[in-house]
C-alpha positions in Angstrom: 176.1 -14.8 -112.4 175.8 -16.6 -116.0 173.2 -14.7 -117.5 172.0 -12.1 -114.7 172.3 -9.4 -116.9 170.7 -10.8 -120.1 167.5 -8.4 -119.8 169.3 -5.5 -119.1 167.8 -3.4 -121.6 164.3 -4.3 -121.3 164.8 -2.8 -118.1 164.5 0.7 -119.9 160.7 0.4 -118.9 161.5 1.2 -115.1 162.8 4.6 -116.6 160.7 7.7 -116.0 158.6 5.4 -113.2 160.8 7.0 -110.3 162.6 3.2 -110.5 165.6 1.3 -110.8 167.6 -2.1 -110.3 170.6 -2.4 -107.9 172.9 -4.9 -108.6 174.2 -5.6 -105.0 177.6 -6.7 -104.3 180.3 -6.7 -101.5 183.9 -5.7 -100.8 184.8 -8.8 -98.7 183.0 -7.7 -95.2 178.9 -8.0 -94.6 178.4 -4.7 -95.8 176.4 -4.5 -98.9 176.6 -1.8 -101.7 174.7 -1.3 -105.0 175.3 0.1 -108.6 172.5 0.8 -111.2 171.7 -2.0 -113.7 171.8 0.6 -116.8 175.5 1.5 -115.8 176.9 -2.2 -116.3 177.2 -4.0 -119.4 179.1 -7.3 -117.3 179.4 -9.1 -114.9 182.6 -11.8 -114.8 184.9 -13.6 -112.5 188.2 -11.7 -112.1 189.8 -13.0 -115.5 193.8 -12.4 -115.5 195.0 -9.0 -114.8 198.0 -7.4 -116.9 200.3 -5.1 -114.7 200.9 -1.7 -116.1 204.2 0.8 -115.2 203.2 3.4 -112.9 199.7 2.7 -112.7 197.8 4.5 -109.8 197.8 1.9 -107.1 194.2 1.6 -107.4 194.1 0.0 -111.2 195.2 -3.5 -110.5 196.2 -4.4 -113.7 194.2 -4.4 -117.2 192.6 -7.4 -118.5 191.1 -8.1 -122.2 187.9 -8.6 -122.5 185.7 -9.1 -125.6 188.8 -7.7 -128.2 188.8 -4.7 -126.1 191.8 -3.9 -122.8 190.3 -2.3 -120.2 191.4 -0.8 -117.0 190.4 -2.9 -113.5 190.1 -0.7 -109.9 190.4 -2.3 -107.2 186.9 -0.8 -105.3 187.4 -1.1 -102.1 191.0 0.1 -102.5 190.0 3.2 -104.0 187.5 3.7 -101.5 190.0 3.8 -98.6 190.4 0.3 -97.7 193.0 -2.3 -97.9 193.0 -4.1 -101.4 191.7 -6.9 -102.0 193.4 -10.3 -102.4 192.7 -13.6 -103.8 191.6 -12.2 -106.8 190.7 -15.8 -108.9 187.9 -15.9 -106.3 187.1 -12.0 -107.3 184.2 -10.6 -109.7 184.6 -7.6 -111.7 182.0 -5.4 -112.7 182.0 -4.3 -115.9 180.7 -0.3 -116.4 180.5 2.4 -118.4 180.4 5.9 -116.9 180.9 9.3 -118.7 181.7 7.6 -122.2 184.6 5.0 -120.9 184.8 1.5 -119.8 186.3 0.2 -116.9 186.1 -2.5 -114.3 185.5 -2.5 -110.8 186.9 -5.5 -108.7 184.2 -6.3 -106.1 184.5 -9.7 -103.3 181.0 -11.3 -104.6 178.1 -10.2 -106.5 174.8 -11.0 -104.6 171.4 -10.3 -106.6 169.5 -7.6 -108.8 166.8 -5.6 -106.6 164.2 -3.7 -108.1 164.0 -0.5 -106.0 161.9 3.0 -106.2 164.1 6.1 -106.1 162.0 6.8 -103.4 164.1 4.7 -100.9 167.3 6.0 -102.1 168.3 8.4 -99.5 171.2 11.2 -99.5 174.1 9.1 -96.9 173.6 10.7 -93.3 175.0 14.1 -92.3 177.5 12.7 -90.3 179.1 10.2 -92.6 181.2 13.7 -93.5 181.9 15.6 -96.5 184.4 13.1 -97.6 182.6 9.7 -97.7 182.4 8.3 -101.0 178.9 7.9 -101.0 176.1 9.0 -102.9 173.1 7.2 -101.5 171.7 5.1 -98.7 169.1 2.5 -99.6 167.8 -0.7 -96.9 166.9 -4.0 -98.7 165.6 -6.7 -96.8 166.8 -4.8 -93.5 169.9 -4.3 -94.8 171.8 -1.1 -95.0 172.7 -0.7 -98.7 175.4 1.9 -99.7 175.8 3.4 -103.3 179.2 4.5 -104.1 179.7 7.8 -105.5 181.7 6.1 -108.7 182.6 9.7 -110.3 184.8 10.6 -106.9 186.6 7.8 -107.5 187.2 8.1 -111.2 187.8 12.1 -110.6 191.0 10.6 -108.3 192.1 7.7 -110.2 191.8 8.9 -113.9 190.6 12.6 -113.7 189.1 14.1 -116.5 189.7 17.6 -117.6 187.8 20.1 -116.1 188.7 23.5 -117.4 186.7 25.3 -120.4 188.6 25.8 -122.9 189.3 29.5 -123.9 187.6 30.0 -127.2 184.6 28.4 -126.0 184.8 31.1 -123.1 185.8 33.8 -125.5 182.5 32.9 -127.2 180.2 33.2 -124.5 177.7 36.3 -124.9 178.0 39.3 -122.8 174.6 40.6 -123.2 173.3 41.7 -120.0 169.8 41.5 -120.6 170.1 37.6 -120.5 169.7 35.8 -117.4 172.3 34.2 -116.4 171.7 32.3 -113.4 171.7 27.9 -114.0 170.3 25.5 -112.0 172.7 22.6 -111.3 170.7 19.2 -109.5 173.2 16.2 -109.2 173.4 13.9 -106.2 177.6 13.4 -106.8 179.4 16.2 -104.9 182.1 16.0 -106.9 179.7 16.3 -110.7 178.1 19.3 -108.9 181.8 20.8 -108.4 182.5 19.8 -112.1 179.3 21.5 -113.8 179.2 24.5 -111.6 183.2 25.2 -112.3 182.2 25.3 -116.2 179.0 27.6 -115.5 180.4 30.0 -113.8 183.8 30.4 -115.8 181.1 31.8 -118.4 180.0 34.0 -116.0 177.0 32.7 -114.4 175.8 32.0 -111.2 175.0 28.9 -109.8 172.4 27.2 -107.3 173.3 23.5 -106.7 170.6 21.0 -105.6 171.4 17.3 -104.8 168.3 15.5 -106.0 165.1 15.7 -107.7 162.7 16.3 -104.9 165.4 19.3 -103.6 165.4 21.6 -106.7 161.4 20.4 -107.6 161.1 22.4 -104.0 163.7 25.1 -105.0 160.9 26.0 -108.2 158.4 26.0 -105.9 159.1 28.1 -103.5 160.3 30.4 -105.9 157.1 31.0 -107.0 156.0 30.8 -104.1 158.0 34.1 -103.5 156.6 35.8 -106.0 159.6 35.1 -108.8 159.0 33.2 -112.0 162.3 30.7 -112.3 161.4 31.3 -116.3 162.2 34.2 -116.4 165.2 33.9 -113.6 167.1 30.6 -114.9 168.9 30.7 -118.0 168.5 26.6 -117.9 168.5 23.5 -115.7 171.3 21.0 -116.1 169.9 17.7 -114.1 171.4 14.7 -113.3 169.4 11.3 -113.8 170.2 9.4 -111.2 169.6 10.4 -107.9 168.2 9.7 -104.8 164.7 10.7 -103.6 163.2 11.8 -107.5 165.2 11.3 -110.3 166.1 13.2 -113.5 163.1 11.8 -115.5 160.5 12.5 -112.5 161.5 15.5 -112.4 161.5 16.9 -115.4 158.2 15.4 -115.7 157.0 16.9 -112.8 158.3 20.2 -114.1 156.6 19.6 -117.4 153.3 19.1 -115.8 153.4 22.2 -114.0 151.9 25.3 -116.2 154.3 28.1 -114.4 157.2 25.9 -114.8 156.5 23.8 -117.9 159.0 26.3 -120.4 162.2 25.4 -118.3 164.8 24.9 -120.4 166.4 21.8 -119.1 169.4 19.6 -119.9 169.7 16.0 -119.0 173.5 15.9 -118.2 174.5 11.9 -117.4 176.8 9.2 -117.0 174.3 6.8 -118.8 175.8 7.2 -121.9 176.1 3.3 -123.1 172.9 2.0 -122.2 170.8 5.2 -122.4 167.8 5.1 -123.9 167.1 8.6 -125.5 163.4 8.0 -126.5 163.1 8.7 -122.8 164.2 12.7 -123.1 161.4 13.0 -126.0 159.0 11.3 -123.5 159.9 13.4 -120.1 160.2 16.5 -122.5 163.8 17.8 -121.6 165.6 19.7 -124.1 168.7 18.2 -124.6 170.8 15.2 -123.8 174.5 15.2 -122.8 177.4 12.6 -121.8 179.1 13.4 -118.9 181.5 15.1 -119.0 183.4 17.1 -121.6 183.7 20.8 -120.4 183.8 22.5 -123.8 180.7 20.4 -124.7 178.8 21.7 -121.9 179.7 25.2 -122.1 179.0 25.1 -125.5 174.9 24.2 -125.0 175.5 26.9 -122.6 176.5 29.2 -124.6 174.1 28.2 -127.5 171.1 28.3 -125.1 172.5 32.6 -124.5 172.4 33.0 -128.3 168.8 31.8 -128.8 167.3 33.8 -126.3 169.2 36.7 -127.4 167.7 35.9 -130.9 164.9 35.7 -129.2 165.0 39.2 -127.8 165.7 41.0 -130.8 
């Protein structure tokens, strides 16, 4: 795997194309699962693993890489499996999602694949409401599965979720502002997070899974007669999903004349290897790291002040 990963950042072009790579590895069976190339800044054989007291069964140990001591999951583990052993003949994956660095041990890593979002699908309705998927994808006639990564980190290291209570005390009460947000992320449990801080403000909340589902939600709103400019306070998107992703759409929303002055914020887990040239370029309004309640409420809250301001 020397090397596999040396281009990884020339592989910004494939953002805003409706693209992305997979890197494709297993968890000791024939099934085959993917991550996104712009999440991972590593790939490694399992080096030596440091045991830590009272660790969540599913952190194997910690190991030092590169000056830094970072925390390895056993994958398959935390996915509802039996752990995995032999780990000398293990790889670990080396990520960063929402603004930390940890290591997944995988079995083997196979190959990069260069994929169209257009192939990811949402998993199937009856894989359940508790499968830790986010996507579906077929390579070579192959079922590929992408695991939803933040339901695992929500169980093994959760982040705080609640607002904190001068960011709510600061929240406008002006009645005249809509205050109704669109929330499109293809992780059930980042949906659950964002909607949780929109709503302690006092909003309401539509929640969408992908690109393509809220592009349709717009549409048939004006399809209805309503104008979601004048309904939605804002649009807080996810980038990576199946179907269209964060970029497409908010290009596709740009591109439309009755929808172009959305207000929309880019909210992702790409916060290492993001390239931010892309927001200017798909025309979204602001860029945040998941996920840091207070942070998010605030840009909330901000976006209620200027249209108040607005209004006056």
């Amino acid at each position: 795997m020397a090397g596999v990963l040396d281009s990884v950042n020339q592989r910004t072009q494939l953002v805003g194309q409706n693209r992305l790579e997979l890197l494709l590895f297993s968890l000791g069976g024939t099934q085959l699962y993917g991550i996104n190339v712009f999440k991972v800044k590593e790939v490694l054989q399992c080096p030596s693993l440091t045991e830590i007291p009272k660790r969540n069964p599913v952190i194997r140990g910690v190991a030092h890489i590169r000056g830094g001591t970072i925390p390895i999951m056993d994958l398959k583990q935390a996915t509802g499996s039996p752990p995995l052993d032999d780990l000398e003949n293990c790889f670990v994956i080396i990520t960063e999602y929402n603004r930390s660095t940890q290591g997944f041990l995988v079995k083997g890593v196979e190959r990069i694949v260069n994929m169209n979002w257009g192939a990811i699908h949402p998993p199937p309705v009856g894989a359940g409401r508790n499968n830790y998927l986010t996507a579906v994808t077929e390579v070579e006639g192959k079922l590929v599965e992408i695991i939803d990564v933040e339901k695992v980190l929500a169980e093994v290291s959760p982040l705080p979720e609640n607002v904190s209570a001068d960011v709510i005390a600061a929240a406008q009460a002006e009645t005249e502002i809509r205050k109704h947000v669109l929330i499109v992320d293809d992780s059930n449990i980042a949906r659950k997070q964002i909607q949780k801080v929109v709503e302690s403000l006092g909003m309401t909340t539509t929640l969408k899974k992908d690109g393509r589902e809220a592009l349709d939600y717009l549409l048939h709103m004006l399809e209805d007669g309503k104008d979601p400019r004048r309904e939605l306070l804002l649009v807080v998107s996810d980038i990576e999903m199946p179907e269209m992703d964060g970029y497409t759409f908010t290009a596709e929303v740009r591109a439309n004349s009755s929808l172009k002055d959305l207000h929309i914020v880019l909210h992702t887990s790409l916060s290492g290897v993001f390239n931010e040239a892309m927001v200017r370029k798909v025309g979204a309004n602001d860029f945040l790291a998941k996920f840091h309640p207070d942070e998010l409420a605030t840009r909330v809250n901000k976006r209620i002040s200027d249209l108040t301001e607005l209004n006056d």
